[in-house]
C-alpha positions as CSV (number, residue, x, y, z in Angstrom):
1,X,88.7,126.8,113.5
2,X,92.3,127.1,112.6
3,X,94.5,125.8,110.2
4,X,95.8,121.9,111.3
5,X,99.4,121.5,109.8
6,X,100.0,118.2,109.5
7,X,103.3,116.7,108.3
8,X,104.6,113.2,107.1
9,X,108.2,111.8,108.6
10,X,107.9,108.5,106.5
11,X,106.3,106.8,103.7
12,X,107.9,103.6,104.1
13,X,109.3,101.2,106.7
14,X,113.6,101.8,106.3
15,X,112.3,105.5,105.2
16,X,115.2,108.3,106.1
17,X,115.9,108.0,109.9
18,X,116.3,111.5,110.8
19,X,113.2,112.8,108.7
20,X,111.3,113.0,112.6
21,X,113.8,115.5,113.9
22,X,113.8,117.5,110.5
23,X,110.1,118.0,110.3
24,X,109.6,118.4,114.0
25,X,112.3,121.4,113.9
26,X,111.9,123.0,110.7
27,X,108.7,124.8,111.2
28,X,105.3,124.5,112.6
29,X,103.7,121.4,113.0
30,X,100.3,120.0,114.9
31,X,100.6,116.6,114.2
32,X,103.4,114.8,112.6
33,X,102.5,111.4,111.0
34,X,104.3,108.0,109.7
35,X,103.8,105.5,107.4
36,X,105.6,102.5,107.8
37,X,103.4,99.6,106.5
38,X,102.8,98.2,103.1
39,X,101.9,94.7,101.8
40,X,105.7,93.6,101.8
41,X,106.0,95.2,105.0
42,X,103.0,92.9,106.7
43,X,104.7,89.9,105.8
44,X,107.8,90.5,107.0
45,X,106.3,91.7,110.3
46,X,104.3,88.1,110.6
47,X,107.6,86.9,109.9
48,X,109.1,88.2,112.4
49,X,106.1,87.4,114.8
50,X,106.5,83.8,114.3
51,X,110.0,83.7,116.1
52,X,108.7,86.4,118.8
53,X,105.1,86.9,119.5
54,X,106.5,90.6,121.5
55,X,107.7,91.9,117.5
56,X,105.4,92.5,114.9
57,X,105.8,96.2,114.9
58,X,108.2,98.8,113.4
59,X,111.2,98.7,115.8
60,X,112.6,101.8,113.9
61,X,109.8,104.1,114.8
62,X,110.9,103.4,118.1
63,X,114.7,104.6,117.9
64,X,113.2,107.6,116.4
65,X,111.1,108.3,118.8
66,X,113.0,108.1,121.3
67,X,115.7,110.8,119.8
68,X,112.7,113.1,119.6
69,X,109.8,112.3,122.2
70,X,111.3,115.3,124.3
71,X,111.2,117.6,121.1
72,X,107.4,116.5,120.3
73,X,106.1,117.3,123.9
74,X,108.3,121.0,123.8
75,X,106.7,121.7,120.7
76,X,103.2,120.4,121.7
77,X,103.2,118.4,118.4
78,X,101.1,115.0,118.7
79,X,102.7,112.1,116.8
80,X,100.2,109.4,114.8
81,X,101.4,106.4,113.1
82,X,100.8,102.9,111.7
83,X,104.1,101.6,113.4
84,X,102.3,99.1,115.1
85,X,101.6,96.7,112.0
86,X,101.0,93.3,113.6
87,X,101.4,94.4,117.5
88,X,100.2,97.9,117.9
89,X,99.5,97.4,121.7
90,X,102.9,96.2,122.0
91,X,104.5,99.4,120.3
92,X,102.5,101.2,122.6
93,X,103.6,100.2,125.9
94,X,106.8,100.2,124.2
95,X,106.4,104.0,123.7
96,X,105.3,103.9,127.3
97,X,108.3,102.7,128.9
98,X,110.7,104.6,126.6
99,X,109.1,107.9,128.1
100,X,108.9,106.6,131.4
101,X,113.0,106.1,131.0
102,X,113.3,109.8,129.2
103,X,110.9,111.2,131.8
104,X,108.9,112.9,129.7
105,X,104.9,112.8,130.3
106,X,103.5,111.4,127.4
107,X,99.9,110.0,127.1
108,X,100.1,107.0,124.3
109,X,96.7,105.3,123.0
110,X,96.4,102.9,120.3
111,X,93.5,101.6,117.7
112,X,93.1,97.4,117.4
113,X,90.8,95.5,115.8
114,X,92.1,95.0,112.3
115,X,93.7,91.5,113.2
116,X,91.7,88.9,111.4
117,X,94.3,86.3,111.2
118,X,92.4,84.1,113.2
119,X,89.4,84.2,110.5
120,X,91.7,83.2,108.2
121,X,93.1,79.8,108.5
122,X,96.6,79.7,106.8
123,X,97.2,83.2,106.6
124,X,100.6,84.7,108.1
125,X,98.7,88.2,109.1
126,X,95.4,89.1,107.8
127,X,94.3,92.7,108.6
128,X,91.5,94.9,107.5
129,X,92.5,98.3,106.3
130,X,90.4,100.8,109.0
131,X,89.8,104.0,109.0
132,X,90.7,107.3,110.7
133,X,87.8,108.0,113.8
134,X,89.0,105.5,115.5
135,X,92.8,108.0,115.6
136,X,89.9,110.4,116.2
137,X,89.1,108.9,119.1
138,X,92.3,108.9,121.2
139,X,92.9,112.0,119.9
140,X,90.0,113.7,121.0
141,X,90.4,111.7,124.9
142,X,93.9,113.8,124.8
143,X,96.9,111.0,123.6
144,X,100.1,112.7,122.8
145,X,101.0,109.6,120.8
146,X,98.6,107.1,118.6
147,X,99.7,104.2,117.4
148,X,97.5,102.2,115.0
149,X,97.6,98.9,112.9
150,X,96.8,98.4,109.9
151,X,94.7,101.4,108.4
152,X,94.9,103.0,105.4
153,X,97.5,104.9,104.5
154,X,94.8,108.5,104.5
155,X,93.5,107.5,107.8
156,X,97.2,108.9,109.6
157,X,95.1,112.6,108.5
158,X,91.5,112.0,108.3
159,X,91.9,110.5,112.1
160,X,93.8,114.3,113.4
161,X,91.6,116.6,111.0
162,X,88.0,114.7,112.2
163,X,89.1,115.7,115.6
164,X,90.1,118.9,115.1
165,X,87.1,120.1,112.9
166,X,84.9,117.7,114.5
167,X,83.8,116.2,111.5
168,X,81.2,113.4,112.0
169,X,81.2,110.2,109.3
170,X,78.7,111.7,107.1
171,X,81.0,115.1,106.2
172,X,81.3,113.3,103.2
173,X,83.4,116.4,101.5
174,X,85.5,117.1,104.1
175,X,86.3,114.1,104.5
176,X,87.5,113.2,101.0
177,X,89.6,116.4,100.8
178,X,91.4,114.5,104.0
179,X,91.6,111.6,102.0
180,X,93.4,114.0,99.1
181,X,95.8,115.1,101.5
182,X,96.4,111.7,103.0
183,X,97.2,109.9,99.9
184,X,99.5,113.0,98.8
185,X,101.4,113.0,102.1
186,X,101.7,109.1,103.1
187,X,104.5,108.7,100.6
188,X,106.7,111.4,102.0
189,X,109.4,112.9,99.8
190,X,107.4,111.3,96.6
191,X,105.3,114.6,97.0
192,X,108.6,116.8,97.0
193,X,110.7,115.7,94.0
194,X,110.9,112.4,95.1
195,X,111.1,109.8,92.2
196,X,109.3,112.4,90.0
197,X,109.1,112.7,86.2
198,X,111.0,115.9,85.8
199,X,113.4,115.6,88.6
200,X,115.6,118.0,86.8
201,X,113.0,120.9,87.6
202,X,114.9,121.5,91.0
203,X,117.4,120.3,93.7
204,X,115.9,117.0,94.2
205,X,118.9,115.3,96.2
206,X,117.2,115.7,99.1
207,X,114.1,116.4,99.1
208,X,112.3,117.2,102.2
209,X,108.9,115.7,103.9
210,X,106.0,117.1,102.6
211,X,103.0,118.7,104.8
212,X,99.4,120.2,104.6
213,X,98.0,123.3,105.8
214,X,94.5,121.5,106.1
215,X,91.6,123.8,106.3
216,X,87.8,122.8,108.0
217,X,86.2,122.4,104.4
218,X,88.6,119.9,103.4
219,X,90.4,121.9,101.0
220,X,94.6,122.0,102.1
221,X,98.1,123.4,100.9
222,X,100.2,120.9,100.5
223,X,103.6,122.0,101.4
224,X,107.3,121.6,102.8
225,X,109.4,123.5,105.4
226,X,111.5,126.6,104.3
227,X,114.3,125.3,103.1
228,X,114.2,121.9,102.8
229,X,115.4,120.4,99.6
230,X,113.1,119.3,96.5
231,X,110.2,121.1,95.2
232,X,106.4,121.1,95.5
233,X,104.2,122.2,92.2
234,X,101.6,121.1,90.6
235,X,102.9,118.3,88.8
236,X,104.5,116.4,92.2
237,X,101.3,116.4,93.4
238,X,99.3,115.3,90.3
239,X,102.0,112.4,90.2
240,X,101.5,111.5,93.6
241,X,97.4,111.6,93.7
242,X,98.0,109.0,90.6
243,X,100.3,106.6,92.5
244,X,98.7,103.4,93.7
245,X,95.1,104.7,92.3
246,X,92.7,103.4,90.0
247,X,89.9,105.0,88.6
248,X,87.9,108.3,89.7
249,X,86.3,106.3,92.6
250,X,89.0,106.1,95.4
251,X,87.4,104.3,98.0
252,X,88.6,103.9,101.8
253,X,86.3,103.0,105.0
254,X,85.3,106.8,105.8
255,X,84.6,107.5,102.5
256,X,84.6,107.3,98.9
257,X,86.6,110.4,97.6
258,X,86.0,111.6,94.2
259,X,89.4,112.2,92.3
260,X,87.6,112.9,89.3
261,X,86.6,116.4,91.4
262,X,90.4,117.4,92.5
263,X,91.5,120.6,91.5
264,X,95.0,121.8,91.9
265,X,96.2,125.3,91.4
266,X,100.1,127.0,92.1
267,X,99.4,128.7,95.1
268,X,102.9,130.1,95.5
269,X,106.4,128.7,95.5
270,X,106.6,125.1,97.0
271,X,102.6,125.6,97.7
272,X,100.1,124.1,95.9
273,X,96.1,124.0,96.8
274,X,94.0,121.3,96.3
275,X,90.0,122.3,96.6
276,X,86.9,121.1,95.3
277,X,87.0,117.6,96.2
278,X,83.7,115.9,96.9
279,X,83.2,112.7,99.0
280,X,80.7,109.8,98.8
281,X,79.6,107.5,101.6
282,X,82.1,104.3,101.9
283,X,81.3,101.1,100.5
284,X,80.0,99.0,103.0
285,X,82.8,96.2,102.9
286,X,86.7,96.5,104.3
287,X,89.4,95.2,102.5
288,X,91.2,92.8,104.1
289,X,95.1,91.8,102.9
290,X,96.1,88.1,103.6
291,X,99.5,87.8,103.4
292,X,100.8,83.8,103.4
293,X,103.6,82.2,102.6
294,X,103.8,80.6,99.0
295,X,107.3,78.4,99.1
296,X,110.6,78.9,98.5
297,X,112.3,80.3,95.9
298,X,116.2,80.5,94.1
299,X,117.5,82.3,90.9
300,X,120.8,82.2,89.8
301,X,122.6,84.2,87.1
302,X,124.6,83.4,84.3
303,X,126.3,85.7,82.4
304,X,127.4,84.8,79.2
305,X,130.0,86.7,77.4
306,X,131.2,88.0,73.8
307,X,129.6,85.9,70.7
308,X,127.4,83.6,70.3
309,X,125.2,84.9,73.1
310,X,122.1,82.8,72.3
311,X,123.8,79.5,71.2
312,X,125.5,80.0,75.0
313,X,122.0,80.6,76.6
314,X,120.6,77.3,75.0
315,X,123.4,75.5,75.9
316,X,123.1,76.2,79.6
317,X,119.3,75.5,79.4
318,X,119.7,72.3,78.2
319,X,122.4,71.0,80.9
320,X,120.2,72.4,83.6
321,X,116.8,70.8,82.0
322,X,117.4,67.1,83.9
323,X,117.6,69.1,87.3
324,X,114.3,71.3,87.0
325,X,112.2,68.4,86.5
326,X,110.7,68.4,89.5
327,X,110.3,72.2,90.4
328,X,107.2,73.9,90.4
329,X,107.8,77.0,88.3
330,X,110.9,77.6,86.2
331,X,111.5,80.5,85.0
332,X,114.2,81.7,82.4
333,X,114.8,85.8,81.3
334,X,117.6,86.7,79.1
335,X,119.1,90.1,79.5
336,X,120.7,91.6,76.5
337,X,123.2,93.9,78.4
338,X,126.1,93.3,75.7
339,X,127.0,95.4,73.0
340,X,129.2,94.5,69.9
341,X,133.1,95.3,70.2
342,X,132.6,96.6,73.1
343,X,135.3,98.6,75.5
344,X,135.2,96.5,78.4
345,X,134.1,93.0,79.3
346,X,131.2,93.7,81.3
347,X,129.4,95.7,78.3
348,X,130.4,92.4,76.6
349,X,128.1,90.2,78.6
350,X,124.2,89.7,78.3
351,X,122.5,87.8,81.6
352,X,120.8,85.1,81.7
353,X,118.6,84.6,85.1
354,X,117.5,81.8,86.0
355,X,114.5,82.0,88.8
356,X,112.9,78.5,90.2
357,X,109.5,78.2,93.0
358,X,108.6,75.1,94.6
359,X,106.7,74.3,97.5
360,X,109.5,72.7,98.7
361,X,112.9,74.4,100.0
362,X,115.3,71.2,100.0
363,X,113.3,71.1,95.4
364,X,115.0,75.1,95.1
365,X,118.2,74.5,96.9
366,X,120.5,71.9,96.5
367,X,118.5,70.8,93.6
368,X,119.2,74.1,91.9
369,X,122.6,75.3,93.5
370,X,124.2,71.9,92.8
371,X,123.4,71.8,89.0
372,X,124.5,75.4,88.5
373,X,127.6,75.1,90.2
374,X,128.7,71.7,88.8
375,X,128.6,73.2,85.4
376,X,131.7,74.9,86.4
377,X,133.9,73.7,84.2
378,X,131.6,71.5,81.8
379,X,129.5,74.5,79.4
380,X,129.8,77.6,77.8
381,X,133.2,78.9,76.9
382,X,133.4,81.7,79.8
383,X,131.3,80.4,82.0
384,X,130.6,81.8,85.5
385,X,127.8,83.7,87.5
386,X,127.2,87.0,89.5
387,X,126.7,84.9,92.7
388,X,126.3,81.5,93.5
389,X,122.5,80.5,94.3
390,X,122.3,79.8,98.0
391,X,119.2,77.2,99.6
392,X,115.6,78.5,98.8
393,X,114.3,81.7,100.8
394,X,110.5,81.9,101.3
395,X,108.0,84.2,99.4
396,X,105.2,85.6,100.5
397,X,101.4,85.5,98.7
398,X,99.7,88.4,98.7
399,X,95.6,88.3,98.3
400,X,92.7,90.8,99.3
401,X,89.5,90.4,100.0
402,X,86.4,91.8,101.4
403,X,84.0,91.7,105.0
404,X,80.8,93.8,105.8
405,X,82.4,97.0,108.2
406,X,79.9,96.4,110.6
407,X,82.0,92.6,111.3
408,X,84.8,94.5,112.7
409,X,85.3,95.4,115.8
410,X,86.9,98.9,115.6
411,X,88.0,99.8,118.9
412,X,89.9,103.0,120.2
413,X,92.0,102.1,123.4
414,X,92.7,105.4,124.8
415,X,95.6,106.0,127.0
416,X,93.6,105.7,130.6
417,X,93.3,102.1,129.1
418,X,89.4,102.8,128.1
419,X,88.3,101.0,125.1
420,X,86.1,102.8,123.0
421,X,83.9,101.0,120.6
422,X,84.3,102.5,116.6
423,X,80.9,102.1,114.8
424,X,80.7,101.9,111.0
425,X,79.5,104.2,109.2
426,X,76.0,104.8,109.1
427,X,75.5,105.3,105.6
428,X,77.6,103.2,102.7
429,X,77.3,103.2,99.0
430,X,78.2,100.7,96.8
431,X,80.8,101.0,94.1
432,X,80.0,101.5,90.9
433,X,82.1,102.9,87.6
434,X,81.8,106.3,87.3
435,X,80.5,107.2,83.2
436,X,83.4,108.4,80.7
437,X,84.2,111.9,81.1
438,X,84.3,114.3,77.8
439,X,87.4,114.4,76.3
440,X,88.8,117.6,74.8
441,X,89.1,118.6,71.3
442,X,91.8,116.3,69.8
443,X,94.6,118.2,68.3
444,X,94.3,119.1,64.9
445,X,96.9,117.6,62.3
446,X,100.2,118.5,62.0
447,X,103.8,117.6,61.2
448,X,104.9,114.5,63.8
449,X,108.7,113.7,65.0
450,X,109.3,110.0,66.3
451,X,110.4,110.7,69.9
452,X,110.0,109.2,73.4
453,X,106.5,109.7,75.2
454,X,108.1,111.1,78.1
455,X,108.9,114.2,75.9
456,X,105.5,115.4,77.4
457,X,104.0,113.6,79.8
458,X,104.8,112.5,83.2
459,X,104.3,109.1,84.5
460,X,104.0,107.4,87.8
461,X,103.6,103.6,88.8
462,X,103.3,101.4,91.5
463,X,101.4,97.9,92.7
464,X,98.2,97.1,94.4
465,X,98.4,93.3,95.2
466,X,99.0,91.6,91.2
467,X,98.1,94.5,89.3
468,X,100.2,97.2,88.4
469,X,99.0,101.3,87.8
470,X,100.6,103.2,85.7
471,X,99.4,106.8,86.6
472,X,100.2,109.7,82.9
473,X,99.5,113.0,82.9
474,X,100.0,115.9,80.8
475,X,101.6,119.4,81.7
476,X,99.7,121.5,79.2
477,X,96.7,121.7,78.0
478,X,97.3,121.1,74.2
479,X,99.2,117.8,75.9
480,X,96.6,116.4,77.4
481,X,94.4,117.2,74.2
482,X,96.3,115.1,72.3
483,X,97.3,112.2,75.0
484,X,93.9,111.8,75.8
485,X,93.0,110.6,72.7
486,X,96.4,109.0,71.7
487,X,97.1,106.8,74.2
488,X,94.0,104.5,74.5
489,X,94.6,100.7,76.3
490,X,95.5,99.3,73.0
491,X,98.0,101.7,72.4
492,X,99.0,100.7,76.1
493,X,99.7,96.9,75.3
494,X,101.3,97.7,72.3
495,X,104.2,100.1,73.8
496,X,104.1,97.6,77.1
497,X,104.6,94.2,75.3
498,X,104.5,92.9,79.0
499,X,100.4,93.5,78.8
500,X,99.0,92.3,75.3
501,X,97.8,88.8,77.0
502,X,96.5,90.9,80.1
503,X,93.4,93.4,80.8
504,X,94.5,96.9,80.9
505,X,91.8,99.2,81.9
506,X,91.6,103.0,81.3
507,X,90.5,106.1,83.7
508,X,90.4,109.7,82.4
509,X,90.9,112.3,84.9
510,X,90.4,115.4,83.1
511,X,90.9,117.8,85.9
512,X,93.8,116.4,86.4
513,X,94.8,116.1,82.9
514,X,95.6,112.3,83.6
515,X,95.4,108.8,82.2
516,X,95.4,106.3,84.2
517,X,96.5,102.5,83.6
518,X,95.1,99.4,85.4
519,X,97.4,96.4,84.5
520,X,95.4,93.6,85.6
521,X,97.6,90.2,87.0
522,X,101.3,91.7,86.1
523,X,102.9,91.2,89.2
524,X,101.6,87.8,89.6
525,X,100.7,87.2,93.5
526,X,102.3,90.2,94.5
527,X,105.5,92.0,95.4
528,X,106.9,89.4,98.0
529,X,106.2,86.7,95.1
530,X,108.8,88.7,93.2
531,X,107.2,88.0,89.8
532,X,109.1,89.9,88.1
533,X,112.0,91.6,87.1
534,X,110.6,95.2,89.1
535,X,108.2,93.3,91.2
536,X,106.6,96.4,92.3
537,X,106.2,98.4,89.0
538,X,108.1,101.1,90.3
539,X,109.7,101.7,86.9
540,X,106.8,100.6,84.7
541,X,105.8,104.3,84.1
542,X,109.5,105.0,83.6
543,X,109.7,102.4,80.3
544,X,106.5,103.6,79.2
545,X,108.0,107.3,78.9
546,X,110.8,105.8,77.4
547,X,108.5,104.1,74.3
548,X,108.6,106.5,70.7
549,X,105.1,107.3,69.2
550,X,104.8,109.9,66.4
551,X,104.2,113.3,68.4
552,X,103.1,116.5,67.0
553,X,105.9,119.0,66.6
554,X,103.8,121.5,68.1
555,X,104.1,119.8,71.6
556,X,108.2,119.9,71.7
């Protein structure tokens, strides 16, 4: 059959507006995907649930729909997406009467089924992450439009390419190559320069929205329109496969795809092919994300100014000791900003930020706001703060865990209003770890210059729940020889203080020429716990790069 183009117009909720009417006019599309949910995203949707049981869904995929609904149906391009979150039926008759308005025939379906808040008592939303035959489903029944809940983020392709090819659950293979080209495209402009390594190798100031030319064995070209911004090589896609991963097992409902088996060759400018992927059958469990609310929480910062900097940060410590008594969690991170003799004031100042959780708002609020403001006048010679701490906001708790696939009730609800049951998959494996791979040669000895790591290799990070990945990868060959063996977990926890009291586990991806880094516990309960400083280890790669080790003259 022929090739399925599929493209990507978000990777996030609040993702660039006009993205739909740039990928839907730029060049050939069959389907044109979104992804607008992440585990931040869920709780603010239940959130926003609990003072209207109609929300729960991703209101801006509506406005954009609505500029573009007419350009979809001209161009005969079908539209899938996990806009729904929380309320995907309600998004979909949303959708409904927006076209009805417009006057344009559009047949919208929807998946449910992943809801199992109820099962949980005290969560805000808990959802299992599905997969893509139930978009397969509606698709194949004729829908124009499918709006799903909470499925994994590959599932917006494997759903369109299973009913295209008419793949079946056990096309293992096939399968995972969907699952390659899923995870590459679900973070949109991340796979065209976006937040990338070496984002001085092109144009990168706006990038456009990737897509893949996905062929019936699985294999795909991941790509962009002509003349969109950014770039697509080798090394935005090996950054991209690494984000959010783990080891060479990446497992997801339809399958367990093998990303010890991806190979990625230049296949032309802005083109890169991705082939030999080989599948597994899924484990027989679904992850489930419970998102609750944990309490409230307040920071404050202090900036403290000129000399003395510590003596200052101890002072205010002290005088704010008698009111954080009672709170929960306290904690205190100084932020040496300041610089001696320095030009202007703010390159004088360090910060000091004060951050407080309690189980209690009234504990966080007045308890905190009234101590730091009172101190006004009464401590450190140039006291003040960047803003003045308000009452306690909530925080969210995020958690996962597991249920047998064949407890959920997968269901297709197809735009005649026909539900269509979703079986689980026939066959399942369990996970297991995958044996070390061979290393390469190391290199052999040579003269070393003290430099930064980034010198040459790339890095990517990002969170899963508490841990954090950190996702390194070589560009050359000689590189990898010598990162593979250099940069082992203990060499890890050394250059990321942050990590010596934590687990840090290791993958080797030798295909890709890639390392990468399970932090284990780092961001505490998750993002919307805001644990710390970059609560979702979005830069964590970046300060690794950053970190000097001895490396081989040869490799600069």
């Amino acid at each position: 059959m022929t090739t399925l183009r599929i493209g990507n117009a978000s990777g996030f909720y609040g993702d660039r507006f006009d993205a739909m009417r740039e990928m839907l006019t730029g060049g050939e599309l069959d389907v044109l995907t979104g992804d607008y949910l992440a585990e931040l995203t869920m709780l603010i949707l239940g959130r926003d649930r609990l003072k209207d049981p109609a929300a729960g869904y991703a209101r801006t995929f509506l406005r954009q729909l609505e500029d573009c609904l007419g350009l979809a149906n001209e161009r005969g391009v079908r539209i899938v997406t996990n806009a729904g979150g929380l309320n995907p039926a309600g998004l979909a008759d949303a959708v409904r009467r927006s076209a009805g308005r417009l006057g344009i025939p559009v047949r919208v379906a929807h998946v449910s089924g992943d809801d199992l808040t109820t099962a949980h008592p005290g969560s805000l939303a808990a959802h299992a992450y599905l997969g893509g035959f139930g978009i397969a489903e509606c698709l194949r029944a004729g829908a124009d439009v499918v709006v799903t809940g909470r499925v994994t983020d590959a599932a917006l392709v494997t759903g369109p390419a299973a009913a295209h090819f008419g793949w079946t659950p056990r096309d293992h293979d096939r399968l995972a190559g969907a699952v390659v080209a899923g995870h590459v495209l679900e973070c949109g402009a991340q796979a065209t320069g976006g937040n990338y390594a070496f984002f001085r190798d092109g144009d990168v100031r706006r990038p456009g929205f990737p897509l893949a030319e996905l062929h019936e064995d699985g294999s795909c070209v991941i790509t962009k329109h002509p003349g969109t911004g950014g770039f697509v090589d080798v090394g935005t896609v090996t950054a991209q496969l690494l984000y959010e991963t783990a080891g060479a097992r990446y497992a997801g409902p339809d399958v367990t795809a093998r990303l010890d088996t991806v190979r990625l060759t230049q296949d032309g400018p802005d083109r890169v092919r991705i082939e030999g992927v080989r599948g597994e059958a899924p484990p027989p469990t679904l992850k489930v994300g419970l998102n609750r609310l944990g309490g409230f929480r307040n920071e404050v910062v202090f900036v403290l100014t000129g000399l003395d900097v510590d003596a200052k940060a101890a002072l205010v410590r002290d005088q704010m000791e008698p009111a954080l008594g009672k709170v929960a969690d306290v904690r205190w991170e100084p932020v040496r900003t300041d610089r001696p003799d320095a030009g202007t004031e703010e390159t004088a100042s360090a910060l000091l930020r004060l951050v407080v959780r309690d189980p209690d708002q009234e504990t966080v609020g007045r308890a905190l706001s009234g101590a730091a403001v009172e101190l006004a006048l009464a401590s450190y010679p140039g006291f003040h703060v960047l803003a003045p701490p308000e009452k306690g906001s909530p925080y969210g708790v995020f958690e996962e865990v597991y249920v047998p696939q064949v407890g959920v009730d997968h269901v297709a609800v197809l735009h005649d209003g026909d539900r269509v049951p979703v079986p689980p998959p026939h066959d399942t494996l369990v996970l297991d770890d995958v044996p070390e791979p061979a290393l390469p040669e190391p290199l052999p000895p040579g003269p070393v210059t003290r430099a930064p790591l980034g010198l040459v290799a790339g890095a990517r990070s990002g969170d899963k729940g508490g841990n954090a990945n950190v996702g390194v990868w070589a560009r050359t060959d000689d590189a990898w020889r010598w990162l593979a063996h250099e940069l082992t977990a203990d060499r890890f926890r050394e250059l990321i203080p942050e990590s010596r009291e934590l687990t840090v586990v290791r993958h080797a991806l030798p295909n890709l020429r890639a390392l990468n880094f399970v932090v284990e516990g780092i961001l505490g309960a998750g993002v919307a716990a805001q644990h710390r400083f970059d609560p979702q280890a979005k830069a964590l790669g970046e300060w690794l790069r950053s970190r000097h080790l001895d490396l081989p003259e040869a490799l600069l």
